[in-house]
matplotlib code that plots the C-alpha trace (Angstrom):
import matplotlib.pyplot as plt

x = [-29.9, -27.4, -25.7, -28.8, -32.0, -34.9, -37.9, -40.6, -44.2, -46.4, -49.3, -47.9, -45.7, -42.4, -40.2, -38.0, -34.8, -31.9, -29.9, -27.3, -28.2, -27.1, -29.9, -32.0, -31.7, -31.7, -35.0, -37.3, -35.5, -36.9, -40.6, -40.2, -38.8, -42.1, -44.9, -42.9, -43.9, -47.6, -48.6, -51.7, -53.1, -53.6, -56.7, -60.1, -62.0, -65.1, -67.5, -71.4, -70.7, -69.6, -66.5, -64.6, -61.1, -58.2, -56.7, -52.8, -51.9, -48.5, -47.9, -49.0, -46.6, -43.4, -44.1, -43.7, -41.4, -38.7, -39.3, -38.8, -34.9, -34.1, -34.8, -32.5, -29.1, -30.0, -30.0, -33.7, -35.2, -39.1, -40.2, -39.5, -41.0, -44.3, -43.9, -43.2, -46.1, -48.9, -48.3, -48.5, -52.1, -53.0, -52.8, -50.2, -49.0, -45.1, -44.2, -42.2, -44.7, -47.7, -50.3, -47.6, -47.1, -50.7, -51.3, -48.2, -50.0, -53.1, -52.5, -51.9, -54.8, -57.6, -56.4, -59.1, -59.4, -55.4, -56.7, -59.5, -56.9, -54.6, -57.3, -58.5, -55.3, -54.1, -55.7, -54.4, -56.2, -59.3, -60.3, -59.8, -62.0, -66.6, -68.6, -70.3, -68.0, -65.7, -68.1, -68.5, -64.4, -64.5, -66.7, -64.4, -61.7, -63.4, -64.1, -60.3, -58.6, -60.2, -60.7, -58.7, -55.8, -55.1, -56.0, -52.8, -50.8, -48.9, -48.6, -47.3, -44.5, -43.8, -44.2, -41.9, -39.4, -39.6, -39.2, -36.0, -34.4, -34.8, -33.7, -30.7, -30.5, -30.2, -27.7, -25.3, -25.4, -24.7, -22.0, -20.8, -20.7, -19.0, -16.4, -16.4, -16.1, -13.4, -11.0, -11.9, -10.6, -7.6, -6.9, -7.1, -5.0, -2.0, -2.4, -2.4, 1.0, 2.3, 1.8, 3.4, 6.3, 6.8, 6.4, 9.3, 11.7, 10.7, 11.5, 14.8, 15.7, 15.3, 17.0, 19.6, 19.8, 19.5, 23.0, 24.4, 23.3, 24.8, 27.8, 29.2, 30.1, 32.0, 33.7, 34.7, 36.2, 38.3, 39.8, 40.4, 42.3, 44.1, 45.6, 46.3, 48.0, 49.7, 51.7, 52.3, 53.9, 56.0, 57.1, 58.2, 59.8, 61.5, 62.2, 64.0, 66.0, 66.7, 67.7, 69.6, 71.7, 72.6, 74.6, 76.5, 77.6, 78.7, 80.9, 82.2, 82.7, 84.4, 86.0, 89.5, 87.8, 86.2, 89.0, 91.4, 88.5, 87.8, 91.8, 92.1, 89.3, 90.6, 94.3, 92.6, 91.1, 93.6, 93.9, 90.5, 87.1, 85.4, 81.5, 81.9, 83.5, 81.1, 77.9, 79.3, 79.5, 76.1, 73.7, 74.1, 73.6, 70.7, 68.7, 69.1, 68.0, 64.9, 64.0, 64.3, 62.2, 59.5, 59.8, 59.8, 56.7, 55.0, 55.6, 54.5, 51.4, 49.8, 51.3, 48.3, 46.2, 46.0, 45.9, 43.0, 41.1, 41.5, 39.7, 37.0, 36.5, 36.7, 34.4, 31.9, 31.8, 31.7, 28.7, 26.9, 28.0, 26.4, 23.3, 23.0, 22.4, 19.6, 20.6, 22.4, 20.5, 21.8, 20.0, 20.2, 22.7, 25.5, 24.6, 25.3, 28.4, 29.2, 28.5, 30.8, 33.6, 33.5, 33.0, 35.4, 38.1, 41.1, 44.3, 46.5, 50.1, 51.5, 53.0, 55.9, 55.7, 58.5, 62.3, 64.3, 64.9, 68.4, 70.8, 68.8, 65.8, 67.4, 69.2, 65.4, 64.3]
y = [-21.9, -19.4, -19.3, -16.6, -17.3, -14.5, -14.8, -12.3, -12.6, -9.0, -10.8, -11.5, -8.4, -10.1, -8.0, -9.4, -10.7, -12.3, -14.8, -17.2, -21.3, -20.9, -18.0, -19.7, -22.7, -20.5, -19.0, -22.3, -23.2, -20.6, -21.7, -25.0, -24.2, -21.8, -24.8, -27.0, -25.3, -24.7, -28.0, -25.6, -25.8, -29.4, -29.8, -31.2, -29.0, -28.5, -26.5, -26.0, -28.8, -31.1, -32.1, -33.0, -34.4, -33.1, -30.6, -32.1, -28.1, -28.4, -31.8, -30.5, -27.9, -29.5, -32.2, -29.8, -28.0, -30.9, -31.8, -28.3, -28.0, -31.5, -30.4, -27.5, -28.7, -31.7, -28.4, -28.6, -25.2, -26.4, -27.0, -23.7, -22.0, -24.1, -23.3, -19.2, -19.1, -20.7, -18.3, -15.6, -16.8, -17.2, -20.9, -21.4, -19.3, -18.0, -17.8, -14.6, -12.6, -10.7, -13.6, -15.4, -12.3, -12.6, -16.3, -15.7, -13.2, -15.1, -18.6, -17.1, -15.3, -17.6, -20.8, -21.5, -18.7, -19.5, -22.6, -21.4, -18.1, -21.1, -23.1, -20.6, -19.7, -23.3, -24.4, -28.5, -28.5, -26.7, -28.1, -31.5, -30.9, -32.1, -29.8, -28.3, -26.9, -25.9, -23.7, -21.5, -21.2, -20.3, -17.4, -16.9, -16.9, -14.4, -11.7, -11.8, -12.0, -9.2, -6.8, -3.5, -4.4, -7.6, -5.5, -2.5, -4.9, -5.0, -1.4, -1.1, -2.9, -1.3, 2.3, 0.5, -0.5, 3.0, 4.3, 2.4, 3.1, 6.7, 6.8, 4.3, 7.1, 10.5, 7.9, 7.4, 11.1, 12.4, 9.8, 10.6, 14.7, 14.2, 11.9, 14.8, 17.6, 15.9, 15.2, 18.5, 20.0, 17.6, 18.8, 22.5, 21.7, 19.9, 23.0, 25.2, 23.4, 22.9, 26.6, 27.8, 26.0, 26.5, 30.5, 29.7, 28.0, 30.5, 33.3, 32.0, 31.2, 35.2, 36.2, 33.8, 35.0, 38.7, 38.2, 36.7, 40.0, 41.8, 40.1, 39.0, 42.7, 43.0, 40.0, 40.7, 43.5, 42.4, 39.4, 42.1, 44.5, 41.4, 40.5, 44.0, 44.7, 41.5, 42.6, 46.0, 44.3, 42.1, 44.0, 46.2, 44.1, 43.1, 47.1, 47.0, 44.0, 45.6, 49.1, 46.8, 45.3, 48.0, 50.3, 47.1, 46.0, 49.7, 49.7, 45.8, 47.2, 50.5, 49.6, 50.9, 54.1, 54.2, 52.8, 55.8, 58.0, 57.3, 56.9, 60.9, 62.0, 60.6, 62.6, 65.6, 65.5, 63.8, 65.1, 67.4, 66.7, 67.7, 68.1, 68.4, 65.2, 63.7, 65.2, 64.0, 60.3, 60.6, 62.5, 60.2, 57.2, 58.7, 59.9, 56.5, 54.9, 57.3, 55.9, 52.2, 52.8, 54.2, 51.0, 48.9, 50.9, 50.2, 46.5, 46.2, 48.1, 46.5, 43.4, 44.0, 45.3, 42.0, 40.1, 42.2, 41.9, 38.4, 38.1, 40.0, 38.2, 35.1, 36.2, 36.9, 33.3, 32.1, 33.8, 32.6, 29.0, 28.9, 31.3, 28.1, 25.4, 25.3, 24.1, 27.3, 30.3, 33.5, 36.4, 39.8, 40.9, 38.6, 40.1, 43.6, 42.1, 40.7, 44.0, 46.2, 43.7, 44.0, 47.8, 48.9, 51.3, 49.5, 49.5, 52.2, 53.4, 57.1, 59.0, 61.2, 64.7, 64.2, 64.0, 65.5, 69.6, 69.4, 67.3, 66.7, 66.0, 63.3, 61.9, 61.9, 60.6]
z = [-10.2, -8.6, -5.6, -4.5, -3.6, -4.3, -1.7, -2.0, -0.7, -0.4, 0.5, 3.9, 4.4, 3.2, 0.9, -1.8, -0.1, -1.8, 0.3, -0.3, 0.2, 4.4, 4.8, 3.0, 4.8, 8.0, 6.9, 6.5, 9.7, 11.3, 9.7, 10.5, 14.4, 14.7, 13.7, 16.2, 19.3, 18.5, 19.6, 21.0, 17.7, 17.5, 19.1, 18.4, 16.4, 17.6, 15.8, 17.2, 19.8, 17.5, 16.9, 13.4, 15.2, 14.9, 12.6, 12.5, 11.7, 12.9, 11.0, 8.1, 8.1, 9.7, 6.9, 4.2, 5.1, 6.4, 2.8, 2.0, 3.6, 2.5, -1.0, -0.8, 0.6, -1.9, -4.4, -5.9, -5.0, -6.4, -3.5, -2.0, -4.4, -4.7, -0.6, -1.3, -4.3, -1.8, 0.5, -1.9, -2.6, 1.0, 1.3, 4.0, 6.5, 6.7, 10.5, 9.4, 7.6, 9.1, 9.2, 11.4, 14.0, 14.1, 15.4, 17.1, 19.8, 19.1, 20.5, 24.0, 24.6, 22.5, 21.4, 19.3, 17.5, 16.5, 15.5, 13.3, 12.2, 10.8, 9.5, 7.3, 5.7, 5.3, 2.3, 2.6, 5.7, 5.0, 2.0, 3.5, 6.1, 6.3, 3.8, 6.7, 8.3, 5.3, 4.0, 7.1, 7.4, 3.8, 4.1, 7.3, 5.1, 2.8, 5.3, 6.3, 3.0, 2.1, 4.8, 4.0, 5.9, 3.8, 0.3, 1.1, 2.9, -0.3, -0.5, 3.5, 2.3, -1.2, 1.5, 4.4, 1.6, 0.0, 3.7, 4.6, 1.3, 1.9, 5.1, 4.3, 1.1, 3.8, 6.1, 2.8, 1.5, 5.2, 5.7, 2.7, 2.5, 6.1, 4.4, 1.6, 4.0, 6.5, 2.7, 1.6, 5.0, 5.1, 1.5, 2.3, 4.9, 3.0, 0.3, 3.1, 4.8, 0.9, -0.1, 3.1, 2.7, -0.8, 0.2, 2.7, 0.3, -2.4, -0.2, 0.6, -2.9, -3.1, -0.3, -1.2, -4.9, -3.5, -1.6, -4.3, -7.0, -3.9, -2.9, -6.2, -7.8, -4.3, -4.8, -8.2, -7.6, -4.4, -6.7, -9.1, -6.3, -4.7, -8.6, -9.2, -5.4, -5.9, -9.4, -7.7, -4.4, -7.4, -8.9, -6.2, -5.0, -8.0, -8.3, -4.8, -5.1, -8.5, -6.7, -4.2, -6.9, -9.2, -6.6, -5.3, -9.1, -9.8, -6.7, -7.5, -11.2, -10.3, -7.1, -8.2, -8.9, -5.8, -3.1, -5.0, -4.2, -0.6, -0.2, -1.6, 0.9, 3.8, 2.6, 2.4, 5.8, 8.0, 11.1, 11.1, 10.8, 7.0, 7.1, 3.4, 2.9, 5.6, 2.8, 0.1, 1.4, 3.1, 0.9, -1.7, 0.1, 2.3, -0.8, -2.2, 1.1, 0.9, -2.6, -1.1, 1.7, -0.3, -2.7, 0.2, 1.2, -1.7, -1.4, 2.0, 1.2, -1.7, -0.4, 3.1, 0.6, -1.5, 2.0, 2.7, -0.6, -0.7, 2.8, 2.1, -1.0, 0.7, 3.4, 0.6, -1.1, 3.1, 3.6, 0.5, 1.1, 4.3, 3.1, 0.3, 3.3, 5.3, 8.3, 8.7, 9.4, 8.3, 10.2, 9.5, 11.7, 10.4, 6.9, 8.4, 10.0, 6.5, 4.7, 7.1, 7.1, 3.3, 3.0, 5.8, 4.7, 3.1, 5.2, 4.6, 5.7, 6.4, 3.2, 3.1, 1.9, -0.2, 0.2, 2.5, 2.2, 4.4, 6.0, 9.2, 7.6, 5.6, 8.7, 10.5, 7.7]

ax = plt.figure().add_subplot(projection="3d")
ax.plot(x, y, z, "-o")
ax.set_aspect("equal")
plt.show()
């Protein structure tokens, strides 16, 4: 046999129940417990003022049913069922069941009619007991077995049993489509939260991707001005140092031409003063200072112009750097403040008109 037990007796309003060996065992406990406190039922019985002795219900039963509960942690189960199938026929009475709620209430308030009530629905007893008065308890018997109540007892049960599992049924599906609604609400929510955030980093991906598409013609064309500035401030520079060169290798090459030269002009003009010798000295060298200050100029200028590319360029790739984290907010106002420092005018110096027209212009100049 299993580890389960199945007990099952309509008759008596007990549905089917499976229990392991220490229910079980609980179970005819209980039986055995509720015969050893009707000692009540014990008495003489007495039946039109004469008596047949006594009944020995509670022996009977306490008997059987020690027997019972040894049988069962021995592990023989016949016994039980033998116990179980004469109750299904009406022939002994299980405390449990409705027969034993009956002589239960009973015994209190008419003691004899318990005793009769158990009499009648013990068959060991009353078949052992003097034809005459057997045969009025078995039409006794007779009229209770079946009386309507006895005949749909079985079907009160198979209706409570129906009833309970429906209600057990509505307990589940509410439990459950609570269960259902409370994961389908969590879930929304998560999708919700997910979706949201997703939006968020999405956005940001394009706003990031936006300032790049925005910033990186800007910054290729401010590394393209800060090359190009940087070979015109080279090579301006080369040109001056070149221009600074030339005149001083003429004068070391020619200088015997030039000493006699200056020698003659100071003969000429000993003891006076000669603007014309004084124009011929300085116009030369003035006009060729002229040219080296506009060379120099020209250094100097693309040489800021290539600082100031380079900054704005590097102010670009800045700003995307820290657009890129996320720690770092970048609002809108430090991408206007971005996008001016980038598009401001570029630095520029005063031009000339030209060269000098006269004497004093050149020596402003």
């Amino acid at each position: 046999m299993s580890d389960w037990y199945e007990l099952e007796c309509r008759p008596q309003g007990i549905a089917k129940t499976k229990m392991p060996l220490d229910n079980l065992l609980s179970w005819f406990g209980k039986e055995l417990n509720f015969w050893t406190g009707l000692s009540a039922l014990d008495r003489d019985l007495v039946v039109a003022n004469r008596s047949y002795g006594r009944t020995n219900i509670t022996q009977v039963y306490s008997q059987r049913l020690s027997g019972i509960l040894s049988d069962i942690r021995a592990g023989h189960f016949e016994s039980a069922d033998d116990f179980v199938e004469d109750a299904k026929q009406l022939n002994v009475i299980l405390a449990q069941g409705g027969l034993g709620t009956a002589l239960s209430n009973l015994i209190s308030k008419n003691p004899i009619a318990a005793q009769r009530l158990a009499i009648i629905f013990t068959d060991s007893i009353l078949s052992s007991l003097h034809n005459d008065v057997a045969g009025d308890l078995y039409t006794l018997r007779f009229a209770v077995e079946y009386n309507p109540f006895s005949v749909t007892t079985a079907d009160v049960v198979s209706s409570s049993e129906a009833l309970s599992r429906a209600k057990k049924a509505e307990k589940d599906t509410d439990k459950a489509l609570l269960e259902n609604r409370a994961a389908v609400e969590a879930g929304r929510q998560k999708l919700d939260a997910y979706i949201e955030e997703k939006t968020i980093e999405l956005q940001k991906l394009h706003d990031l991707y936006e300032n790049y598409l925005l910033l990186q013609g800007p910054s290729r064309h401010w590394k393209g001005v800060a090359s190009t500035a940087s070979s015109y401030a080279v090579g301006a520079l080369i040109l001056f140092a070149i221009m600074l060169l030339i005149p001083t290798i003429v004068v070391w090459l020619n200088w015997t031409n030039f000493s006699g030269y200056i020698d003659h002009v100071i003969d000429l003009t000993k003891g006076s003063f000669s603007v014309a010798s004084l124009v011929i000295f300085t116009i030369p060298v003035l006009a060729y200072g002229w040219l080296l200050k506009h060379v120099s100029r020209v250094y100097t200028q693309n040489l800021a112009v290539a600082a100031d590319a380079e900054h704005r360029r590097v102010m670009a790739i800045t700003f995307l750097g820290l657009a890129k984290r996320k720690s770092v907010g970048v609002s809108e106002q430090d991408r206007a403040l971005i996008l001016n420092a980038l598009f401001r005018p570029s630095p520029t110096s005063a031009q000339d008109d030209g060269p000098p027209s006269g004497l004093l212009e050149l020596i402003k100049k």
